[in-house]
C-alpha positions in Angstrom: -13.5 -9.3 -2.0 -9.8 -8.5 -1.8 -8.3 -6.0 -4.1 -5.2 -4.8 -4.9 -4.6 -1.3 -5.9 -0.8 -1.6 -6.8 0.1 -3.1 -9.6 4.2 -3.1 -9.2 6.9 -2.5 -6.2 9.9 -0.8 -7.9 11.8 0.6 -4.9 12.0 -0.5 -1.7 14.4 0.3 1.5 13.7 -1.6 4.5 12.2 0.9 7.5 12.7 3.8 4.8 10.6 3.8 1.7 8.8 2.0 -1.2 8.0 3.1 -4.3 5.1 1.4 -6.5 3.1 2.0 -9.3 -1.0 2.1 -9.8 -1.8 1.5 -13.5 -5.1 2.9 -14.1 -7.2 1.2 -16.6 -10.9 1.2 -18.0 -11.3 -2.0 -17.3 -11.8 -1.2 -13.3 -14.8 -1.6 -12.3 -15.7 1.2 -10.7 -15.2 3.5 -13.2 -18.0 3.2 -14.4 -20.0 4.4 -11.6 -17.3 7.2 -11.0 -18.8 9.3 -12.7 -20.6 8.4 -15.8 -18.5 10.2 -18.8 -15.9 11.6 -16.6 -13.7 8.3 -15.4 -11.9 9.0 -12.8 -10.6 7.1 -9.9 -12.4 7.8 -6.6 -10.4 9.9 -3.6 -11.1 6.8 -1.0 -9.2 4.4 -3.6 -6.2 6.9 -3.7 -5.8 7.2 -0.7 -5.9 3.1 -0.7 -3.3 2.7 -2.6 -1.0 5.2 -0.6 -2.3 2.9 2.5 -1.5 -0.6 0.6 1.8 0.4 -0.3 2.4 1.3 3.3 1.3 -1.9 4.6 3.9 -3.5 1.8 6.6 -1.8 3.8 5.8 -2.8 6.5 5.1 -6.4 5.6 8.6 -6.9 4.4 10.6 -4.5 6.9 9.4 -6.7 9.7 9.9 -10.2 7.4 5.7 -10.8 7.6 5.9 -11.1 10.8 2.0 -9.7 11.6 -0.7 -11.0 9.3 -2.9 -7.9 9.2 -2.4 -4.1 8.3 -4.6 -1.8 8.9 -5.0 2.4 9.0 -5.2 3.7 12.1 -4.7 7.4 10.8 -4.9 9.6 7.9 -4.2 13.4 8.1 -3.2 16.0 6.0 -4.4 14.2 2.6 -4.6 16.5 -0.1 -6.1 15.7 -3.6 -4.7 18.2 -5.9 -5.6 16.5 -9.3 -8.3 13.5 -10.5 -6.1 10.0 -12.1 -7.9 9.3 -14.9 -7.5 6.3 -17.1 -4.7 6.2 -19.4 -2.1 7.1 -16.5 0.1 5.5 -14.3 0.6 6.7 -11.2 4.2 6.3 -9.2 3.8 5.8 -5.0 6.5 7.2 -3.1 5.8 6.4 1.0 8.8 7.3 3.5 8.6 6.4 7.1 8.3 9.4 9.6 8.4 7.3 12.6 7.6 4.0 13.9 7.1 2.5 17.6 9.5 0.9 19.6 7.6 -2.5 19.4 7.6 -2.0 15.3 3.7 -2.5 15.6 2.6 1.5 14.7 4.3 3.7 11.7 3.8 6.7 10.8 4.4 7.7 6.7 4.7 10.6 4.7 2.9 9.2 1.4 2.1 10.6 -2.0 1.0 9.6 -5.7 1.8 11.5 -8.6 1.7 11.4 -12.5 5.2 12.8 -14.2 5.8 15.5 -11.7 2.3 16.4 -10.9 1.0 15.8 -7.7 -2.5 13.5 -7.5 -2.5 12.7 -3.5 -0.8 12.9 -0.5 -1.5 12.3 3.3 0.4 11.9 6.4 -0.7 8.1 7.5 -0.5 6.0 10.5 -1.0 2.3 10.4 -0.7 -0.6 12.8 0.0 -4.1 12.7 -0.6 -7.1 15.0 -1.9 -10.4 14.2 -5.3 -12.3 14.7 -4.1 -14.7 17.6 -3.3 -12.4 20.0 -6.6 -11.6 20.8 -8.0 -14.7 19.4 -5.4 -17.8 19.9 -8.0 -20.1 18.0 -7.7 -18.4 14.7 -3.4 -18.9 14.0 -4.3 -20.5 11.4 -5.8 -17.6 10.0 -2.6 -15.8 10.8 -0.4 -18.1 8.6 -3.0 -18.1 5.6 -2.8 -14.3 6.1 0.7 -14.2 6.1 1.3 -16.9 3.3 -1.0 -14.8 1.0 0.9 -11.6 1.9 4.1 -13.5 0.8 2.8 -15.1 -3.1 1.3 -11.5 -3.5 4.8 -9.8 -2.4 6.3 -11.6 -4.9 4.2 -11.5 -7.8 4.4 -7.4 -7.3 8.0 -7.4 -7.9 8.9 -7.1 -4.2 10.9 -10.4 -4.0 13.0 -9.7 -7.1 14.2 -6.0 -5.4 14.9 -8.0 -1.8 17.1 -10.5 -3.9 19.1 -7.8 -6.2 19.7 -5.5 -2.7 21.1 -8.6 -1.1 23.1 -9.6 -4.4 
């Protein structure tokens, strides 16, 4: 099952920052597990969505090059307040540092509701595609990548990389 835990891009500075927004609804799922009469969304799942926005940065800083994104790392992370339903919750991620090759960044990332902080973490993530351990599966690697692309777009990212270049 994929899932995406952002619902809008609204910023976004190639190898600096993005900034997105997680709308949290009812209607998810979860919630009703987590926890029975006290909705809230679960720590892992924040810390998702600090992760996925991440991964969006990366994504269109190096033009989709890499078809997968992944966490490598997560220190620091902090939850200082539950996101209950009702709330949306802004993402602001800025790059600490990246590799020479571009395949491993490193991100200061939090969440937070008006001014109050929900989540942070310091976060490391890598990217690389499938076929270079696997040359049999490119194909996997452009269905990846094509996905990454229509999904980009319909989060707003696409409009932002037009106006910047307008």
């Amino acid at each position: 099952m994929r899932f995406s835990l952002i619902d809008r891009i609204t910023g976004l500075e190639r190898d600096e920052s993005i900034t997105a927004i997680k709308n949290l609804t009812l209607a998810e799922e979860y919630l009703q597990d987590h926890f029975p009469g006290f909705p809230v969304m679960p720590g892992v799942l924040l810390v998702e969505s600090l992760v996925q926005s991440c991964g969006w940065l990366m994504r269109y800083s190096c033009d989709f090059a890499y078809s997968t994104v992944l966490l490598e790392e997560a220190k620091a992370v902090k939850f200082n307040k539950f996101l209950a339903p009702g709330n949306s919750m802004t993402i602001d991620c800025r790059v600490q540092k990246k590799d020479d090759d571009g395949t491993r960044w490193t991100f200061k990332a939090a969440g937070s509701v008006d001014d109050t902080n929900i989540v942070s973490a310091k976060l490391t993530l890598t990217q690389f595609n499938l076929a270079d351990q696997y040359p049999k599966i490119a194909s996997g690697d452009e269905l990846q990548t094509q996905h990454a692309k229509e999904l980009f777009a319909t989060l707003g990212g696409e409009e932002l990389t037009k106006a910047s270049s307008v």
